[in-house]
C-alpha positions as CSV (number, residue, x, y, z in Angstrom):
1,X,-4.8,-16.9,17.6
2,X,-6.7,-13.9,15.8
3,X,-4.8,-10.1,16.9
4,X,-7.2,-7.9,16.6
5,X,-4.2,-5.5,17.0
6,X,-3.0,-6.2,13.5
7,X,-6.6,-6.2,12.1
8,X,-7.2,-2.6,14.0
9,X,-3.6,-1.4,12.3
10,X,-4.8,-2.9,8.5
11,X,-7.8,-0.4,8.8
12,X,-6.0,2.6,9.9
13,X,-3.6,1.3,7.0
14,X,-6.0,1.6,4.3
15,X,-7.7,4.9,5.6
16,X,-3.5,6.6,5.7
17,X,-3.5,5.3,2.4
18,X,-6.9,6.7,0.5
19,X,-6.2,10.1,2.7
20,X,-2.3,10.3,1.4
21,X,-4.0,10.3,-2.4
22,X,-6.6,13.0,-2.0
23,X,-4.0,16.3,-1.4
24,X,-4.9,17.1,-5.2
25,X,-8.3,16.8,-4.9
26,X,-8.6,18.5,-1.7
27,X,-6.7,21.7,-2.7
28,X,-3.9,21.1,0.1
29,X,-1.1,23.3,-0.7
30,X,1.4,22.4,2.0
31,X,2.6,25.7,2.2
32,X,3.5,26.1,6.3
33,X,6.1,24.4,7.8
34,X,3.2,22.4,10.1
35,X,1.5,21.2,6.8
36,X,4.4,20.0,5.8
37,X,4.9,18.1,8.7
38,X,1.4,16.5,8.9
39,X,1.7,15.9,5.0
40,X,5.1,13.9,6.1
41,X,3.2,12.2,8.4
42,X,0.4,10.6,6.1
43,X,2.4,10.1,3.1
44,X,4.1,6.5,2.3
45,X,0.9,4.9,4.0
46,X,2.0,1.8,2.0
47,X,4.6,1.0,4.3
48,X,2.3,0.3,7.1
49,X,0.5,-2.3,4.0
50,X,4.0,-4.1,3.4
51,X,4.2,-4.7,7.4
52,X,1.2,-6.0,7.9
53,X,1.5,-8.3,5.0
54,X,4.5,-9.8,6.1
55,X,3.4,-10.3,9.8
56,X,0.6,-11.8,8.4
57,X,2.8,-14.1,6.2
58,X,4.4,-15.8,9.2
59,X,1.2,-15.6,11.3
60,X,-1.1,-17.3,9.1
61,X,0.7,-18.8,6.1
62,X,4.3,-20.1,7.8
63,X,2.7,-23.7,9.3
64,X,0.1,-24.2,6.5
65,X,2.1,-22.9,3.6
66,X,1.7,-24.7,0.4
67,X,3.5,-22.4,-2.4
68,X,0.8,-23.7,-4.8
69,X,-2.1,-23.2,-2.9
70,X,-1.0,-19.8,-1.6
71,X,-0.6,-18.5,-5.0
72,X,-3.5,-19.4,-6.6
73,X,-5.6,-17.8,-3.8
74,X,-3.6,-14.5,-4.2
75,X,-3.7,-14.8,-7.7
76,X,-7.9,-15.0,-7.2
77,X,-8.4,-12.4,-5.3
78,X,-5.7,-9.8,-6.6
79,X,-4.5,-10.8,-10.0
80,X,-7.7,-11.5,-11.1
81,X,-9.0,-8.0,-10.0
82,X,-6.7,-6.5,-10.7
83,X,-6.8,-7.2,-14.5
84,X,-10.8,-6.7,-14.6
85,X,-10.1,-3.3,-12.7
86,X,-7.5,-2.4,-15.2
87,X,-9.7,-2.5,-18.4
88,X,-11.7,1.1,-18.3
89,X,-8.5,2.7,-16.9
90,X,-6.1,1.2,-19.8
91,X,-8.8,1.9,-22.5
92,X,-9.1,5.9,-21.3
93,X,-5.3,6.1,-21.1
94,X,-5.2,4.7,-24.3
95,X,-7.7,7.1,-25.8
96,X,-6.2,10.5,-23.7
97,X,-2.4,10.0,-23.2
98,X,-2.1,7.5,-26.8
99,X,1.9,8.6,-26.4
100,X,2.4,8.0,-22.5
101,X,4.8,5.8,-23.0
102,X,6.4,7.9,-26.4
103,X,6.6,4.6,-28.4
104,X,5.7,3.1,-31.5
105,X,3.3,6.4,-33.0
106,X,3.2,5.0,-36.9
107,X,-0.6,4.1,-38.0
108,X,0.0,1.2,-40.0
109,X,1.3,-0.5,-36.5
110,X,-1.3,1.1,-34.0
111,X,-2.3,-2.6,-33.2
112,X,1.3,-2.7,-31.7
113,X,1.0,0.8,-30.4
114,X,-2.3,-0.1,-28.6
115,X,-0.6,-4.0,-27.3
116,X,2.6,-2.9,-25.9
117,X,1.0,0.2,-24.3
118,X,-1.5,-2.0,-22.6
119,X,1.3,-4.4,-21.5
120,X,3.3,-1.8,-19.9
121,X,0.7,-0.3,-18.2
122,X,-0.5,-4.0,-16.6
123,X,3.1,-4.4,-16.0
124,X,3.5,-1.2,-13.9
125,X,0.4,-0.3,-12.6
126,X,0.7,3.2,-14.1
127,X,-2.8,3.5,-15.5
128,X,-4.5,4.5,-12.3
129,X,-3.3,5.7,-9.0
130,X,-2.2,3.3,-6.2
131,X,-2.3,0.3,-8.5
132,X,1.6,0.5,-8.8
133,X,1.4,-1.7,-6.0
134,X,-0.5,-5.0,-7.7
135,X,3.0,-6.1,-9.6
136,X,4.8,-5.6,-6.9
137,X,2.9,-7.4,-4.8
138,X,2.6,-10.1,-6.8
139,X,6.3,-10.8,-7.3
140,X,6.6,-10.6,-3.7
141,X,4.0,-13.5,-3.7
142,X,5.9,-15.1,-6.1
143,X,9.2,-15.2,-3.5
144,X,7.0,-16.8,-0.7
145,X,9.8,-19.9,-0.8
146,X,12.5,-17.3,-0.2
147,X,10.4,-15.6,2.6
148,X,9.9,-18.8,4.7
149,X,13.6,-19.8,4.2
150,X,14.2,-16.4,5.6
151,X,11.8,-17.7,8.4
152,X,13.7,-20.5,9.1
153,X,17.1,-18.7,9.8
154,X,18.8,-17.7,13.0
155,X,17.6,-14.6,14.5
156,X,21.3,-13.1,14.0
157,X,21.3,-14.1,10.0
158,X,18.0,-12.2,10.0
159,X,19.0,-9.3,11.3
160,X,22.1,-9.1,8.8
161,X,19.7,-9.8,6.1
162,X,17.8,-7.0,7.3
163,X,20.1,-4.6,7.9
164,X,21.7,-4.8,4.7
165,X,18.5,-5.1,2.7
166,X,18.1,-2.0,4.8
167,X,20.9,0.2,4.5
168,X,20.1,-0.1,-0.2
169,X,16.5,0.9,0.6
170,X,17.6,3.8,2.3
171,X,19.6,5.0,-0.7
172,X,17.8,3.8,-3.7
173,X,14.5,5.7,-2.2
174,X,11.2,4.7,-3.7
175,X,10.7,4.4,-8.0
176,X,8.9,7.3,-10.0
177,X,5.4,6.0,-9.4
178,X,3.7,5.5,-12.9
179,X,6.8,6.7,-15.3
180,X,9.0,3.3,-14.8
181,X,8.0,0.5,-17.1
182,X,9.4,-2.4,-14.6
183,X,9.2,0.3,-10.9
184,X,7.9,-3.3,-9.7
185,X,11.5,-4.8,-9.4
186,X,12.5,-1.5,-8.0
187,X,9.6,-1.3,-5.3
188,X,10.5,-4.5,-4.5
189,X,14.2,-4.2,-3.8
190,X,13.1,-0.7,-1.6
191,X,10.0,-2.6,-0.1
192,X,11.6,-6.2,1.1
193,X,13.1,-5.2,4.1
194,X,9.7,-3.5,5.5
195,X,8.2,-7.1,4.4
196,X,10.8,-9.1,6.3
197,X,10.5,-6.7,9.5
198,X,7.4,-7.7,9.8
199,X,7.8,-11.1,9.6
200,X,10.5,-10.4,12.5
201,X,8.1,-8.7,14.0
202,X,5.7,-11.4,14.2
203,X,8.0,-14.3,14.8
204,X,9.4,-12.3,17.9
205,X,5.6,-10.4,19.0
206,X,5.6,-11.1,22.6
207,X,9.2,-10.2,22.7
208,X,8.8,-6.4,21.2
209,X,5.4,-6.2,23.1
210,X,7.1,-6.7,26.4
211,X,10.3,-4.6,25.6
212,X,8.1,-1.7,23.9
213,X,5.3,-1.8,26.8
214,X,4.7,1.8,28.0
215,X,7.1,3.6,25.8
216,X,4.5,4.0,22.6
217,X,4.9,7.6,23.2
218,X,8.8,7.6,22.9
219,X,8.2,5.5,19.1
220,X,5.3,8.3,18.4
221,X,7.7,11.4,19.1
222,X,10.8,9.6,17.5
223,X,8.3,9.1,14.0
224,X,7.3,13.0,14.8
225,X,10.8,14.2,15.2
226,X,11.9,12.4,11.5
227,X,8.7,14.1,10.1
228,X,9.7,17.3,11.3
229,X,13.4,17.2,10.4
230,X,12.0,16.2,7.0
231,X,10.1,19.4,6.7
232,X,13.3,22.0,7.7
233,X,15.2,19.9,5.1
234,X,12.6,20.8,2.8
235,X,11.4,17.2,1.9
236,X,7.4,17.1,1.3
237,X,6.3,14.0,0.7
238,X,8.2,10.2,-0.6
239,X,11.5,10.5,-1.4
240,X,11.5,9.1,-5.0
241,X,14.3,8.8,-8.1
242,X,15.3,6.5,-10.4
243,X,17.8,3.6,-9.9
244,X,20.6,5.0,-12.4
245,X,20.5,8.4,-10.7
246,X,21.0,7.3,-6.6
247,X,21.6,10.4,-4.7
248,X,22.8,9.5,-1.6
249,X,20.6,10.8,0.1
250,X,19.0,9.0,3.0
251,X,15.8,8.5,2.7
252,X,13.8,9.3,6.0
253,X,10.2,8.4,5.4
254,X,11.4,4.9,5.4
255,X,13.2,5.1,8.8
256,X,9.8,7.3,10.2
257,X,7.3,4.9,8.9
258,X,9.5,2.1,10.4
259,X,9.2,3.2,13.4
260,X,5.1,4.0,13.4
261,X,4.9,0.2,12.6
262,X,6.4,-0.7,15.5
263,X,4.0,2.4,17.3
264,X,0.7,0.9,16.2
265,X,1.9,-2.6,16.7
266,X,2.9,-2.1,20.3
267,X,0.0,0.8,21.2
268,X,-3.2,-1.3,19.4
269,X,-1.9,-4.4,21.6
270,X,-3.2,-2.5,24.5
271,X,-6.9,-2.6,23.0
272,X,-6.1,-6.2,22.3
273,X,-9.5,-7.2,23.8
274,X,-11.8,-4.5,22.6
275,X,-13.9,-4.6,18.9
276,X,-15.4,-1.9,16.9
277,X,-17.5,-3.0,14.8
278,X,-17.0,0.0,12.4
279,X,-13.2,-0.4,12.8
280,X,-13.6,-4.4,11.6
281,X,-15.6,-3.1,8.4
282,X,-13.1,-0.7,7.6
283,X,-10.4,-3.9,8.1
284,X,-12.6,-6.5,6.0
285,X,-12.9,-4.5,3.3
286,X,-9.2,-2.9,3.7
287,X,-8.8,-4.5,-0.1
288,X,-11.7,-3.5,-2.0
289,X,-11.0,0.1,-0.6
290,X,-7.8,-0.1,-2.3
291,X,-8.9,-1.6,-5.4
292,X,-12.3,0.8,-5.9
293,X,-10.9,4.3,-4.2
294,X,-9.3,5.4,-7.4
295,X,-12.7,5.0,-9.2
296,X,-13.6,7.4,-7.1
297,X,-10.9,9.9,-7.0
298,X,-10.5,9.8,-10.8
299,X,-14.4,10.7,-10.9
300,X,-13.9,13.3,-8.6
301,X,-11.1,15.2,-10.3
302,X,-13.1,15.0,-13.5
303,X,-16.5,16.6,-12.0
304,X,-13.9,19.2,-9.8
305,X,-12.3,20.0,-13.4
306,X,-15.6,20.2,-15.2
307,X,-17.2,22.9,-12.8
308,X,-14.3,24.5,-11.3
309,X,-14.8,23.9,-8.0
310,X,-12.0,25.2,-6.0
311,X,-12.5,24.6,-2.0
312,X,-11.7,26.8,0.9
313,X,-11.0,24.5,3.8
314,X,-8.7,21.8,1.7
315,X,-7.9,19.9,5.1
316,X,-11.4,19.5,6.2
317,X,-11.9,18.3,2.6
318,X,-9.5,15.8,2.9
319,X,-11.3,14.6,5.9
320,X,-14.8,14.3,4.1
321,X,-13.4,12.8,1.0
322,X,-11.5,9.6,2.9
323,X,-15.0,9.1,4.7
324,X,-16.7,9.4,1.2
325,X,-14.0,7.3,-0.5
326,X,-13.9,4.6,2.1
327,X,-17.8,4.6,2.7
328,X,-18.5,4.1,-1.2
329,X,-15.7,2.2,-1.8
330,X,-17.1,-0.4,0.8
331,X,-20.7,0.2,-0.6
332,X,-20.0,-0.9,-3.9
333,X,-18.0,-3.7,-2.7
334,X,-21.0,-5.3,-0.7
335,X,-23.3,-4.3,-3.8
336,X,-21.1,-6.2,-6.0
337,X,-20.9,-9.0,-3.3
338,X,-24.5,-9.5,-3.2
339,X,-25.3,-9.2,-7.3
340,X,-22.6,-11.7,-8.3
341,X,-21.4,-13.5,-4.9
342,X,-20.1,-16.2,-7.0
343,X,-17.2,-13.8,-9.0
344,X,-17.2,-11.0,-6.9
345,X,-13.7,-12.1,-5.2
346,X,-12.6,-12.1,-9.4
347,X,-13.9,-8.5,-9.7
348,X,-13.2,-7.0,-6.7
349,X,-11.1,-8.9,-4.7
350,X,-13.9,-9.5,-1.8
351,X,-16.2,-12.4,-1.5
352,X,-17.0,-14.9,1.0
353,X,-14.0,-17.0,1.7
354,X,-14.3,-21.1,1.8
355,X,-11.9,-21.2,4.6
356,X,-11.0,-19.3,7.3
357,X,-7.4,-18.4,8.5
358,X,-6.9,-17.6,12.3
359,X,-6.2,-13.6,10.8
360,X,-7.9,-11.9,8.5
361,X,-5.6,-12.3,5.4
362,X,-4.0,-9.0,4.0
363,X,-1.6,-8.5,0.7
């Protein structure tokens, strides 16, 4: 059975995601206790991702999965990207930050220098923004067995396993984003228990759907509230640290965006039956967006930089640049599509699929 609830909820996803990136770019300054607030709200977008790819994991792959099959299909259409995507970026890294990671420096080794930079940069995703999340993703792939034992327990064990998985994601908060080597392992210890909720989530739809029915505005307030709270305790944005400095600090974005899972889940249920056609383009191309947005922001700052360009409504900015990012990004996806339809899924991650799954697949 195809939701288009879940496909509605991957293209708001994607469009949280690219708008959370452009504050810089924009010239937001979050400096009012509302800004704040909304800035709360949009940041850690790539929450919402992690649901819907593990509701999507019991949905479509749980009765067909072959752990083979399944990840040689991820491994087209986001390893393989994500390596070709990775070149420019590493090479200009290389070229502007040559002591990013303050390494091996001596000339008669710059081979080294140039090798080990370029591994740790594949390894962590730090060469270009958002792309952090292309190792993580792909060990979480790589634990697929694990995910459908976890499918296969009673709904009590889950919950345990949930709860505890839980309570160290709360406290270990997310890693610095493009300064740790291996943040992968880390993202996916802070990560798993949004993946396994929404495999919960999906196992146990019509459940929530029926429990939840009419009280979307009770979850939308409650994700509000923690937004708000986060603001007077003077918390902008992800709450990030490394794993040998835990602060104990609770880490409330997780709990917020938590609960706005649940919100679009239960609310886009009630437009079950309705398509957008703009909405589905948005959702089919959710990935390329990803993969191609950064292009464009990275382009951006440089041609901002270059002419000073300062701008005087930042928020309406950030409006125009999603649209512009999103539009382009999906642009050059098709352009690509139709030039080279046969390695387009290797370049971009999009492409015509052989096979089609009852839902749209998302990672």
């Amino acid at each position: 059975m195809f939701l288009n609830s879940i496909n509605h909820f991957r293209a708001i996803a994607i469009v949280i995601i690219v708008a959370g990136h452009l504050y810089g770019v924009s010239d937001i300054k979050f400096d009012s206790f509302s800004q704040n607030v909304f800035g709360n709200l949009i940041t850690g977008g790539t929450i919402n991702f992690v649901f819907i790819s593990g509701f999507l994991f019991h949905s479509v792959f749980y009765d067909r999965f072959k752990y083979s099959k399944f990840l040689k299909s991820k491994m087209k259409r986001v390893l393989v990207p994500y390596f070709f995507l990775s070149v420019i970026p590493i090479l200009i890294s290389l070229y502007t930050v040559p002591d990013y990671w303050n390494r091996i420096k001596s000339d008669d080794v710059i081979f080294g220098m140039y090798f080990i930079s370029s591994l740790k940069f594949l390894i962590s995703g730090s060469h270009l923004i958002a792309y952090w999340y292309i190792p993580f993703i792909i060990l979480v792939f790589l634990m697929s067995p694990l995910h459908i034992k976890f499918i296969q327990l009673k709904f009590t064990n889950q919950i345990l396993i949930l709860i505890l998985l839980g309570l160290v994601s709360l406290f270990i908060h997310r890693p610095f984003e493009r300064i740790e080597v291996f943040q992968a392992i880390h993202s996916l210890v802070y990560f798993t228990p949004i993946y396994l909720f929404g495999i919960i989530c999906s196992m146990h739809k019509d459940k929530i759907y029926k429990a939840a029915k009419n009280k979307e505005l009770v979850l939308l307030l409650a994700a509000v509230l923690l937004a708000v709270i986060q603001a007077y305790l003077g918390q902008n944005g992800n709450y990030m640290q490394p794993l040998n400095n835990i602060s104990g600090i609770v880490d409330l974005v997780l709990i917020q965006k938590t609960i706005m899972c649940l919100f679009f889940m239960v609310w886009l249920n009630r437009f079950e039956n309705i398509t957008n056609p703009y909405v589905n383009t948005v959702a089919k191309f959710s990935f390329p967006i990803f993969f191609l947005h950064p292009y464009f922001l990275s382009f951006s700052f440089r041609v901002k930089s270059h002419f000073n360009i300062n701008f005087d409504y930042p928020w309406l900015m950030l409006i125009g640049f999603t649209m512009f990012f999103g539009i382009g990004s999906i642009l050059v996806a098709k352009l690509i599509g139709e030039i080279l339809p046969k390695y387009s899924v290797m370049l971009i991650g999009y492409g015509k699929k052989k096979k089609k799954y009852k839902i749209l697949k998302k990672t």
